[in-house]
Structure formats: structure tokens, C-alpha cells
N, C-alpha and C positions, 0 to 999 in steps of 0.2 A: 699649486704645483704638484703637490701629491694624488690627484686627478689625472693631473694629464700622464703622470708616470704609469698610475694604473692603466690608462688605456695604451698608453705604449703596449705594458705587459702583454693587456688582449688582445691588441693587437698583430704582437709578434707569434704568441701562440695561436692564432686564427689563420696566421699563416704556415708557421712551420706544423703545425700540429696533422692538418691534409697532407702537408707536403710529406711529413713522415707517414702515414697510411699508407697513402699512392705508391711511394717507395717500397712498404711494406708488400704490398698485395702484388706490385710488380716483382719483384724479389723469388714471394712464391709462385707465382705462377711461373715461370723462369727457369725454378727451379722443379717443379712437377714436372714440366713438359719435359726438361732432358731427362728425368728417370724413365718417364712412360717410353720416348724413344731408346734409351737405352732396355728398356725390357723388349721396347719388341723388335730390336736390333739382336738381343740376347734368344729368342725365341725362333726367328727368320735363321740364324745360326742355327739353332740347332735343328730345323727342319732340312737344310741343305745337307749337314753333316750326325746323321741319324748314328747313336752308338750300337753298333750290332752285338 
């Protein structure tokens, strides 16, 4: 019995463990892409509206 509970164990960490990674790595990247856009939405701004 305490066999098969271990592999429960490994086996639910085998799967949750990628599945939180995956989540992770999608997460940031997610979150890089709208800074970059908002930089060069921030940048595009200020080439149109130049402070004299």
C-alpha cells in the first residue's frame, strides 16, 4: 500500500510540476511582451509629440 501511495505522489508531481513551469514561462513571457510594447508605444509617443 505505501508503494502505490508513493507513486501516486510521483505521479501527481510529474504532472503538476511541468504543468506549473509551462505556466510559469507563459506568465513571463506575457508579461515581457506588454512592457516591450508598451516601451515602444511610450517611445512612438514621444517621436510624434517632440518637447520643444
Amino acid at each position: 500500500m505505501l508503494a502505490v501511495d508513493g507513486l501516486a505522489v510521483i505521479g501527481t508531481i510529474g504532472f503538476f510540476g511541468p504543468a506549473a513551469a509551462l505556466l510559469a514561462i507563459v506568465t513571463v513571457a506575457v508579461i515581457r511582451d506588454r512592457r516591450l510594447v508598451a516601451r515602444d508605444n511610450e517611445e512612438a509617443e514621444q517621436r510624434e509629440n517632440p518637447l520643444d
